[in-house]
C-alpha positions in Angstrom: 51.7 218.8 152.7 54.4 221.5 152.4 57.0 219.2 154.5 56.5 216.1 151.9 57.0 218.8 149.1 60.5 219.8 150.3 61.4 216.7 151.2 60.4 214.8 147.6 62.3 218.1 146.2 65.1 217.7 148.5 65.5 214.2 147.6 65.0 215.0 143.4 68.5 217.6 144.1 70.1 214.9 146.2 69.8 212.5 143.0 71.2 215.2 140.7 74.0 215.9 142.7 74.8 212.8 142.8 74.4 212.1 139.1 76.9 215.1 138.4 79.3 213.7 141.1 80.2 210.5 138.5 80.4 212.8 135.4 84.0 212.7 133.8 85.8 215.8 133.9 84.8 216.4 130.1 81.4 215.7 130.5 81.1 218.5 133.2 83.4 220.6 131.4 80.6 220.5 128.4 77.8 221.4 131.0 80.2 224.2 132.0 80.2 222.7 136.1 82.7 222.3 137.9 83.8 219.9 141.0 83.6 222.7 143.7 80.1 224.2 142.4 78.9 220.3 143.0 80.2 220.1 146.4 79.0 223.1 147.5 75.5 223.2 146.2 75.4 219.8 147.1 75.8 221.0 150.9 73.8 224.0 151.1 70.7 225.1 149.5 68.8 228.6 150.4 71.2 229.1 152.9 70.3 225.3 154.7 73.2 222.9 155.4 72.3 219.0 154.4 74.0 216.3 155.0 77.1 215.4 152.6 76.1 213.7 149.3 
């Protein structure tokens, strides 16, 4: 049961990554994110490397 936890929350940050990745510039500029915080956090989480976004 804990594997299909981490995986169903591994795939809800996968989708928010990805929805921050097609923001504008301003709109993550209101959010106060940048382009490099997506791409890294989209690669790493607690230390664990996943595949790119």
């Amino acid at each position: 049961m804990a594997g299909r936890a981490w995986i169903r929350q591994w795939r809800d940050n996968r989708r928010a990554w990805r929805q921050l990745a097609v923001m504008s510039e301003r709109e993550l500029q209101d959010i106060s994110v940048c382009r490099v915080d997506i791409a890294h956090h989209g690669r790493c989480d607690n230390g664990r490397l996943y595949w790119p976004p």
